[in-house]
MARSERO-956576 format. One record per atom (N, C-alpha, C): residue number from 1; residue in one letter; chain; atom name; x, y, z. Coordinates in Angstrom, 2 decimals, decimal comma. Layout:
<site NUM "A" "A" "CA" <X Y Z>>
...
***
This chain:
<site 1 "X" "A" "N" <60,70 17,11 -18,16>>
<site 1 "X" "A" "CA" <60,10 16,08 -17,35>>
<site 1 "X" "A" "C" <60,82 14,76 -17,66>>
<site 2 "X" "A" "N" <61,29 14,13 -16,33>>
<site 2 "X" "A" "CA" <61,82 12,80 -17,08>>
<site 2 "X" "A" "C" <60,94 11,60 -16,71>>
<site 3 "X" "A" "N" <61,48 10,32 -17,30>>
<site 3 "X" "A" "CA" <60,55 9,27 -17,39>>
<site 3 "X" "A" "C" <59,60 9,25 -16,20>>
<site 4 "X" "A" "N" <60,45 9,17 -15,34>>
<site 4 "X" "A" "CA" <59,32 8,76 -13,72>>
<site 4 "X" "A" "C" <59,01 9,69 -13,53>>
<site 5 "X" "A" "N" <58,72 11,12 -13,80>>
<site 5 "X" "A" "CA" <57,73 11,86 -13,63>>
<site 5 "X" "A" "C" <56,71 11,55 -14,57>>
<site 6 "X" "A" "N" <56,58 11,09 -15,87>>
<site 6 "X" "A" "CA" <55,63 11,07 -16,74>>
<site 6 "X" "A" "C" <54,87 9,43 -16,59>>
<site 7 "X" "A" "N" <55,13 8,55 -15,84>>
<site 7 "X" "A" "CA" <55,06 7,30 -15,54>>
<site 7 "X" "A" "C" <53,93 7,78 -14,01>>
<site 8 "X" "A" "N" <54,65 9,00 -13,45>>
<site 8 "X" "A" "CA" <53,88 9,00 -12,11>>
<site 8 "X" "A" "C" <52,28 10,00 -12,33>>
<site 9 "X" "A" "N" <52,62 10,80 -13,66>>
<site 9 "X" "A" "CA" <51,65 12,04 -14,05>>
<site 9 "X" "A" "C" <50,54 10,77 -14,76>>
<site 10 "X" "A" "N" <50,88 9,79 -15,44>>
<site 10 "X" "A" "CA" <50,05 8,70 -16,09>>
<site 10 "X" "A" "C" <49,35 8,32 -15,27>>
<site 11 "X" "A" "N" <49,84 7,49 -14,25>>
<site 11 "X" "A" "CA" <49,89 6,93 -13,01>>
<site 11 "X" "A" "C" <48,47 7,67 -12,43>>
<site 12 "X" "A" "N" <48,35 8,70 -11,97>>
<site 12 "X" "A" "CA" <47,33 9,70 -11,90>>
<site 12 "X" "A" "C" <46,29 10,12 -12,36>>
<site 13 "X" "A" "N" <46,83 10,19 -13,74>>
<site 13 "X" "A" "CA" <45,37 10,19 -14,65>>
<site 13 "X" "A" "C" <44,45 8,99 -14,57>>
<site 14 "X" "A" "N" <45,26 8,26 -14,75>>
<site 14 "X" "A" "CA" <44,44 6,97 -14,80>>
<site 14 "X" "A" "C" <44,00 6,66 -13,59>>
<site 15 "X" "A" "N" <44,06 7,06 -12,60>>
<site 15 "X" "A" "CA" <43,74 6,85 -10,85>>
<site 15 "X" "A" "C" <42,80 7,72 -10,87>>
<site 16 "X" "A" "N" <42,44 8,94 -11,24>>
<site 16 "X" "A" "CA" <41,71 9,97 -11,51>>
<site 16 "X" "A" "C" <40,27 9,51 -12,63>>
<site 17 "X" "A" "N" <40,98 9,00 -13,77>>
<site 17 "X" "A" "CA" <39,87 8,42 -14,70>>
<site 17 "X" "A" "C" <38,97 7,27 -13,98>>
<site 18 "X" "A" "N" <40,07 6,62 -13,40>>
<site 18 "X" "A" "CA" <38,92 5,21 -12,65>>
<site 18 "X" "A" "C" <38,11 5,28 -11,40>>
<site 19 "X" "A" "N" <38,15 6,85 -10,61>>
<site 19 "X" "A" "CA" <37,45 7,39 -9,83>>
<site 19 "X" "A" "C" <36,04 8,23 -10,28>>
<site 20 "X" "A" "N" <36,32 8,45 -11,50>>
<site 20 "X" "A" "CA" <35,26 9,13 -12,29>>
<site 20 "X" "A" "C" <34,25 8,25 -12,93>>
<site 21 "X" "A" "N" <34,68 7,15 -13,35>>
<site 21 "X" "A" "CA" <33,93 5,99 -13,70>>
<site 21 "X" "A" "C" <33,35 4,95 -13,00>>
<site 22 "X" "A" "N" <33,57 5,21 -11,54>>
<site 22 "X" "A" "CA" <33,45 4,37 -9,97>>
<site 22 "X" "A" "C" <32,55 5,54 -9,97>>
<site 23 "X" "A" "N" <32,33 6,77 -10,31>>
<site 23 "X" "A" "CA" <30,86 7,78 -9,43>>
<site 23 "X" "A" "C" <29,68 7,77 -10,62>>
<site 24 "X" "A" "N" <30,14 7,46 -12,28>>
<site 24 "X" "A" "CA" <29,10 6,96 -13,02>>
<site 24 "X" "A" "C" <28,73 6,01 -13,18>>
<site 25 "X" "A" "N" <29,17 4,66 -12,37>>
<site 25 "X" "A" "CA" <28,75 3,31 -12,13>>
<site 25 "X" "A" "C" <27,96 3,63 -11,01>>
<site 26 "X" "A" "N" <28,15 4,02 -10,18>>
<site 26 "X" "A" "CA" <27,29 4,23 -8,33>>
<site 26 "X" "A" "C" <26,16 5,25 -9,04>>
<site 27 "X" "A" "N" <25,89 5,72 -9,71>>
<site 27 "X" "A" "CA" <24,86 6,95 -10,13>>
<site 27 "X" "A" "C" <24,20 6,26 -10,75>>
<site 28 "X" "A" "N" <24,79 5,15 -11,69>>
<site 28 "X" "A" "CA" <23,91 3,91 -12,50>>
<site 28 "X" "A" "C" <23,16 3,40 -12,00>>
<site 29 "X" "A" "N" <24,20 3,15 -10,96>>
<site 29 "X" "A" "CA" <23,84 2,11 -10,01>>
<site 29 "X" "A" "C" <22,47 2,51 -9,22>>
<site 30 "X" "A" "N" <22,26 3,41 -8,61>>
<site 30 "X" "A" "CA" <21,64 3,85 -7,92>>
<site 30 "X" "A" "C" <20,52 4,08 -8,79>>
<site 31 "X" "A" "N" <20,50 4,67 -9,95>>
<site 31 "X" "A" "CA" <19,11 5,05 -10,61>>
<site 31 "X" "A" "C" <18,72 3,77 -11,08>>
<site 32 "X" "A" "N" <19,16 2,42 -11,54>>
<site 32 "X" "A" "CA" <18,84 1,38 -11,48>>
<site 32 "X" "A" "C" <18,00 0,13 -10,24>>
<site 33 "X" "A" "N" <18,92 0,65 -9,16>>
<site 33 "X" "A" "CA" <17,56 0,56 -7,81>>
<site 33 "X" "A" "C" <16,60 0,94 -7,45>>
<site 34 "X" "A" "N" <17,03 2,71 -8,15>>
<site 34 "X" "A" "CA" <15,31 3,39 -7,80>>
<site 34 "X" "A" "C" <14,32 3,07 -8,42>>
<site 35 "X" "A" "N" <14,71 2,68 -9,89>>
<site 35 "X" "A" "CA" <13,66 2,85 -11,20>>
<site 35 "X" "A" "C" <13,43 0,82 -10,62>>
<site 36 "X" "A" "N" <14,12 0,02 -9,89>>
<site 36 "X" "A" "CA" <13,50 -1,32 -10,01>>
<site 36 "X" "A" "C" <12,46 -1,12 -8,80>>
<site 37 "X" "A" "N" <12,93 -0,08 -8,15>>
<site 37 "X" "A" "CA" <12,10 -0,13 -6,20>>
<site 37 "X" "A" "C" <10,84 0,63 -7,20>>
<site 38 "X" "A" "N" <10,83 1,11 -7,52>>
<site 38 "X" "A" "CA" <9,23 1,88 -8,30>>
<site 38 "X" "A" "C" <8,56 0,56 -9,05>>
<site 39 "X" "A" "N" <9,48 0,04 -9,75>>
<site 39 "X" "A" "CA" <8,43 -0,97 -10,68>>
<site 39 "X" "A" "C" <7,88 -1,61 -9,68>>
<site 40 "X" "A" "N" <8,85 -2,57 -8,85>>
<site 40 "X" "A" "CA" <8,28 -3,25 -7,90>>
<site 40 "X" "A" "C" <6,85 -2,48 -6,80>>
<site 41 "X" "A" "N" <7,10 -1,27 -6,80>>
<site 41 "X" "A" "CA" <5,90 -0,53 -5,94>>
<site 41 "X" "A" "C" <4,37 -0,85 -6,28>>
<site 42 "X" "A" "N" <5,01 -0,49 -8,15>>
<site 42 "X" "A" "CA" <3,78 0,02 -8,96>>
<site 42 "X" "A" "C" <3,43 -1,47 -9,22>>
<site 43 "X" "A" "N" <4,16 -2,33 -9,63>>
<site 43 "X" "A" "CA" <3,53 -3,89 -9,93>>
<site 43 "X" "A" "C" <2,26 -4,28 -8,55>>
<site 44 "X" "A" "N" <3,19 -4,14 -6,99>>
<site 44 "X" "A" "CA" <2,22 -4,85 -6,05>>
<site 44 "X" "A" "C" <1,02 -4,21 -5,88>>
<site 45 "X" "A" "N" <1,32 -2,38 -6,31>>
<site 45 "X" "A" "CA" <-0,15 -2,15 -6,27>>
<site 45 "X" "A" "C" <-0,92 -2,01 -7,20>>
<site 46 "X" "A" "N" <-0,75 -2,89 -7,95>>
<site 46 "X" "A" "CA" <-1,56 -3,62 -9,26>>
<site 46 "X" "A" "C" <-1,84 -4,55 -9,03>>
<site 47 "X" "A" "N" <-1,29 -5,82 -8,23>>
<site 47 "X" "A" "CA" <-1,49 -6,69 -7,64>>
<site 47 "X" "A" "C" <-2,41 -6,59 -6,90>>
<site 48 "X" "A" "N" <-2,68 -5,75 -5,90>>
<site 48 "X" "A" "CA" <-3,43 -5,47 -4,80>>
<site 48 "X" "A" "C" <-4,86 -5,02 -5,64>>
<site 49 "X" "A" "N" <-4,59 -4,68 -6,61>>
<site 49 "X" "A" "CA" <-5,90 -4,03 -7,42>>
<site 49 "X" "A" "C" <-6,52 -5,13 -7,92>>
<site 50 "X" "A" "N" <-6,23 -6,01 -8,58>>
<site 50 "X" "A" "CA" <-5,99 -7,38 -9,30>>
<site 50 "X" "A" "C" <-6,73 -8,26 -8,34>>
<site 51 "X" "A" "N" <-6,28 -8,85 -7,02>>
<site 51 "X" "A" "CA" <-6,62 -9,34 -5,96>>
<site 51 "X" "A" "C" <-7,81 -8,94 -5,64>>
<site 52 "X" "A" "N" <-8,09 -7,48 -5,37>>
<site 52 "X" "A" "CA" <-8,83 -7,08 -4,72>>
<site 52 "X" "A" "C" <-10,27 -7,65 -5,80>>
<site 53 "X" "A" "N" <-9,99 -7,00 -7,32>>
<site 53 "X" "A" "CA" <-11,01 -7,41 -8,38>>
<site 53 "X" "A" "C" <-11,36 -8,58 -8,05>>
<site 54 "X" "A" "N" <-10,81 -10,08 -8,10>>
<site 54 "X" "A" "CA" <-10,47 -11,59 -7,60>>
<site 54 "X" "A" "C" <-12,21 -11,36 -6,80>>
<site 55 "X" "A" "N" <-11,38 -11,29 -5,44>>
<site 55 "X" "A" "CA" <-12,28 -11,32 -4,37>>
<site 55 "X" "A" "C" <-13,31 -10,72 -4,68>>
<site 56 "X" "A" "N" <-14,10 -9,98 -5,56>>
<site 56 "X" "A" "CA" <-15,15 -8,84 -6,05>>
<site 56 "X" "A" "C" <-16,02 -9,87 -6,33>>
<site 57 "X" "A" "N" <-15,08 -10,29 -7,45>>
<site 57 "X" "A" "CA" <-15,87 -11,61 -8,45>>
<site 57 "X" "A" "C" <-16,15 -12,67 -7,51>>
<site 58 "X" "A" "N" <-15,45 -13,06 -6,94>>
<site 58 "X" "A" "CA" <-15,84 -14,16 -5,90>>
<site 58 "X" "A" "C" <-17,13 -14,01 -5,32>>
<site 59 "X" "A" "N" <-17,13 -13,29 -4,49>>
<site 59 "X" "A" "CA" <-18,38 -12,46 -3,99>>
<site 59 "X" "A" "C" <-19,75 -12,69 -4,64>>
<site 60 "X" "A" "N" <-19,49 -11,99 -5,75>>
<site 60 "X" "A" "CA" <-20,31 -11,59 -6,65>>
<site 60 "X" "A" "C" <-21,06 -13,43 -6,85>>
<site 61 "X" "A" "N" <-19,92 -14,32 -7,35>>
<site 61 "X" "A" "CA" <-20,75 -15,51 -8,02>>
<site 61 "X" "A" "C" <-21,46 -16,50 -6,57>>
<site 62 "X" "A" "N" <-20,97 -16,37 -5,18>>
<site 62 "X" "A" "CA" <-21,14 -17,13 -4,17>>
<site 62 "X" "A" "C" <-22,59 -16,40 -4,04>>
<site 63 "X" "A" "N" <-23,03 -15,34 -3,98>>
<site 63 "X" "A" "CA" <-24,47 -14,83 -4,19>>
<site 63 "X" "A" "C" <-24,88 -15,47 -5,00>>
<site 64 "X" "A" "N" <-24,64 -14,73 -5,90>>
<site 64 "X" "A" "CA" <-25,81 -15,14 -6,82>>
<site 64 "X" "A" "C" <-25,37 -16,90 -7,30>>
<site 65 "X" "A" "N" <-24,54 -17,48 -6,91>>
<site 65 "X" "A" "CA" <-24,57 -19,28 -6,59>>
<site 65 "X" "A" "C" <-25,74 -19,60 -5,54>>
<site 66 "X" "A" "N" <-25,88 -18,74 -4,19>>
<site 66 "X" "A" "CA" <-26,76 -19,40 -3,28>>
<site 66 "X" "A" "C" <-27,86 -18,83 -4,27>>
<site 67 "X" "A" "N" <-28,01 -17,65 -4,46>>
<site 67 "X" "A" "CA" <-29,61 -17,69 -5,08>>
<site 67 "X" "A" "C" <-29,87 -18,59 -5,79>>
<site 68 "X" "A" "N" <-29,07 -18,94 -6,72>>
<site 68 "X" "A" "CA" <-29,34 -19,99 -8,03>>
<site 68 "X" "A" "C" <-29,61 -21,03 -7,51>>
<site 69 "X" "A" "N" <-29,20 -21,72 -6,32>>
<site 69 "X" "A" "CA" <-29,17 -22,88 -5,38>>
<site 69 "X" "A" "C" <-30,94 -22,66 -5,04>>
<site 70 "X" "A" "N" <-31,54 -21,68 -4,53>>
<site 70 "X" "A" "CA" <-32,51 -21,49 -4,03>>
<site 70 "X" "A" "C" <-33,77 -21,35 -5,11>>
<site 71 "X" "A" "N" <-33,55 -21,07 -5,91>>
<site 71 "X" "A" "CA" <-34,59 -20,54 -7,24>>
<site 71 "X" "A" "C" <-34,41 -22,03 -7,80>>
<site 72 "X" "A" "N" <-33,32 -23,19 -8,17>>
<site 72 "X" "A" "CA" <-33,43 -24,17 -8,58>>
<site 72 "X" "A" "C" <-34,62 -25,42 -7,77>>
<site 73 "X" "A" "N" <-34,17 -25,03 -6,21>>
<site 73 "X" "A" "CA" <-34,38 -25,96 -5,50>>
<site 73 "X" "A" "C" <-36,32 -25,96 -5,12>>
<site 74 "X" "A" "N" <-36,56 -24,71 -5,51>>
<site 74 "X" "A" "CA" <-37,71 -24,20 -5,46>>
<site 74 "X" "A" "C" <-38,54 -24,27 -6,85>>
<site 75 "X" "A" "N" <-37,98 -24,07 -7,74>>
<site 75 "X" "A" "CA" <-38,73 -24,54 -9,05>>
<site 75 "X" "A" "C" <-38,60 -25,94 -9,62>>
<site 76 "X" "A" "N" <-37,57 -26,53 -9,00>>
<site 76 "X" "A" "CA" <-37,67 -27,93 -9,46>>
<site 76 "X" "A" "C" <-38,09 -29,15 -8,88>>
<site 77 "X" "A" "N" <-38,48 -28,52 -7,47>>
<site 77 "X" "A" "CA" <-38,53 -29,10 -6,24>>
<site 77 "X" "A" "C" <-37,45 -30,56 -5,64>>
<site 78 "X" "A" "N" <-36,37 -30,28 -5,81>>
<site 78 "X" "A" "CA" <-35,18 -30,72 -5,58>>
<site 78 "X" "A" "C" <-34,42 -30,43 -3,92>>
<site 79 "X" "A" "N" <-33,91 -31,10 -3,74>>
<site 79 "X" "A" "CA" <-32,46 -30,90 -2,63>>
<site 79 "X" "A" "C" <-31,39 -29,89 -3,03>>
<site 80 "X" "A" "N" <-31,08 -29,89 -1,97>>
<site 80 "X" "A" "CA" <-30,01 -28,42 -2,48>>
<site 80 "X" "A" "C" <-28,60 -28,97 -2,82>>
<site 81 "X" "A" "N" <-28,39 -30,50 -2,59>>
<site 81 "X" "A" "CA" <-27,21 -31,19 -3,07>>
<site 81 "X" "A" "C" <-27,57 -31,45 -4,71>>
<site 82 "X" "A" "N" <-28,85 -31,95 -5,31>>
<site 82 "X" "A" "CA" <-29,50 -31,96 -6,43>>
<site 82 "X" "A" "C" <-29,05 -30,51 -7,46>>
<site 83 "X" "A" "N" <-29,28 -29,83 -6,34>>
<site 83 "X" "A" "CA" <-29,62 -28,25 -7,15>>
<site 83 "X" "A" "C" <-28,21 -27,79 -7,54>>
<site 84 "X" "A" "N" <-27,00 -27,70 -6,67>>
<site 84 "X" "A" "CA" <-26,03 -27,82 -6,54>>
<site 84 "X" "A" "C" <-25,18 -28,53 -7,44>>
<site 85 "X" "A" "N" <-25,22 -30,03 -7,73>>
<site 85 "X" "A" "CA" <-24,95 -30,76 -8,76>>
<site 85 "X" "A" "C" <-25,51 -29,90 -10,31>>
<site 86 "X" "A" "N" <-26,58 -29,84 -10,45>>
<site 86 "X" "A" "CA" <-27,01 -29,32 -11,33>>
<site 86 "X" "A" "C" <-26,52 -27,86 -12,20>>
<site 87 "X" "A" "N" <-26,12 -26,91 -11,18>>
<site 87 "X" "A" "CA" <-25,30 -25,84 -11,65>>
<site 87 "X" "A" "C" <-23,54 -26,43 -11,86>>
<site 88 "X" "A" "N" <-23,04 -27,15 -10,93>>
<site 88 "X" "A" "CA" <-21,74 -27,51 -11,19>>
<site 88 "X" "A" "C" <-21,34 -27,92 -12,21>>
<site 89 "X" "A" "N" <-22,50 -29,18 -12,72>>
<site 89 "X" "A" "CA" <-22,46 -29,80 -14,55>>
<site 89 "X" "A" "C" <-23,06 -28,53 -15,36>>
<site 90 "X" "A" "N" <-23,46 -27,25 -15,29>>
<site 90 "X" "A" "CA" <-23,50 -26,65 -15,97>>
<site 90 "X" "A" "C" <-22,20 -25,57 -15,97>>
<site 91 "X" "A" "N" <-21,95 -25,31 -15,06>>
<site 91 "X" "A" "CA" <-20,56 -24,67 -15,13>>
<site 91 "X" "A" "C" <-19,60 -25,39 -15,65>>
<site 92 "X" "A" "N" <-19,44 -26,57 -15,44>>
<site 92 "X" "A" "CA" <-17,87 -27,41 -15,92>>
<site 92 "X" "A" "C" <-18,28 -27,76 -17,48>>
<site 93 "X" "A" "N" <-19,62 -28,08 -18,37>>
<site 93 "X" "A" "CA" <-19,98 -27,76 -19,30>>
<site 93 "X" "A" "C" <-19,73 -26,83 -19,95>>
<site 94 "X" "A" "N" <-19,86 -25,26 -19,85>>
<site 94 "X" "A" "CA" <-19,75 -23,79 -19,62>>
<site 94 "X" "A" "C" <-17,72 -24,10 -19,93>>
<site 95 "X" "A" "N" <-17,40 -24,54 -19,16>>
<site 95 "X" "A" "CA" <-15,60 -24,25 -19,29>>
<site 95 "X" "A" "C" <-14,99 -25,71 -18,88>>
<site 96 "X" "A" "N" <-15,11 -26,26 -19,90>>
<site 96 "X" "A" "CA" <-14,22 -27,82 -20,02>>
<site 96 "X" "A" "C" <-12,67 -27,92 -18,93>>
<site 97 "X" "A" "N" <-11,83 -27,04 -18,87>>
<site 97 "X" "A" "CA" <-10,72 -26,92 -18,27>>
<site 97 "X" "A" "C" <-11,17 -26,86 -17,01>>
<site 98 "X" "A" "N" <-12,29 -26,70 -16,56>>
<site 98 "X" "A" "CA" <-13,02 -26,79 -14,98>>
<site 98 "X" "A" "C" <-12,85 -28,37 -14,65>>
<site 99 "X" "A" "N" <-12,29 -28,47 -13,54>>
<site 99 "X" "A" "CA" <-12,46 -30,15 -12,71>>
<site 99 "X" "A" "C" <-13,55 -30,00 -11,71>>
<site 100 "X" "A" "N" <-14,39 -30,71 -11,28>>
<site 100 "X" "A" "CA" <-15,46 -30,76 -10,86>>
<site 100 "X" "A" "C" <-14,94 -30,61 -9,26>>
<site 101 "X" "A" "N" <-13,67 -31,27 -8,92>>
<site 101 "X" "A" "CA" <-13,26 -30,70 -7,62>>
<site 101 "X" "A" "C" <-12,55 -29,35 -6,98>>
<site 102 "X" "A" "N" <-11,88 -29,22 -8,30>>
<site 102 "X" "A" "CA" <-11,81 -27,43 -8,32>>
<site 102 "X" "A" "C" <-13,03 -26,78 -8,12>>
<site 103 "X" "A" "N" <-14,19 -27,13 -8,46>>
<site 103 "X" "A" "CA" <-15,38 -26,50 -8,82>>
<site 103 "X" "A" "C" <-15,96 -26,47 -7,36>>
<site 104 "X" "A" "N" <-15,87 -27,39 -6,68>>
<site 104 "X" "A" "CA" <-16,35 -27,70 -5,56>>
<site 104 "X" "A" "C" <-15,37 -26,88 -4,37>>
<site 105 "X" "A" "N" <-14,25 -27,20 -4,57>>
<site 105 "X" "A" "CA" <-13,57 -26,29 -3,95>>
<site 105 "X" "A" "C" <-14,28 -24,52 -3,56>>
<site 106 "X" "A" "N" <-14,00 -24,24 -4,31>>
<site 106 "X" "A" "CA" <-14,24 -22,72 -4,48>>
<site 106 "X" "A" "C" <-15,45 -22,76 -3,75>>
***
């Protein structure tokens, strides 16, 4: 074999090696999209679970807020802006990091 055959047989291998390492990068590659498209699946529908809890609780305190509104306004014989005030300074009491217009918000 002389030089430029062994220059062209190199030549090859190495054209050969960097085709083999171009189909275990794309296989990387690819199981790296699948395994991020799953997290991302499994995160939003945790999210959606999460959210959904959110809104549960919401629910849950706007009841039993109007009752409390109604049982105050009735045992103390108050206004329902009175009665209202009255649970808000007990809630923002209850959790200092509460702003009274956040509070109102909601």
């Amino acid at each position: 074999m002389d030089k430029s055959e062994e220059k062209h047989k190199t030549k090859i291998s190495l054209t050969s090696c960097e085709k083999n390492n171009c189909q275990e990068n794309s296989s990387d590659i690819l199981q790296d999209i699948a395994h991020l498209y799953e997290n991302a699946y499994i995160a939003e529908a945790e999210a959606v679970k999460v959210n959904q809890v959110e809104i549960l609780c919401w629910i849950k305190f706007i009841n039993r807020l109007d009752r409390s509104i109604d049982e105050i306004m009735n045992k103390n014989k108050v206004g329902m802006k009175k009665a209202k005030g009255l649970i808000y300074n007990f809630i923002i009491a209850q959790n200092p990091n509460t702003k009274w217009a956040t509070l109102y918000q909601r």
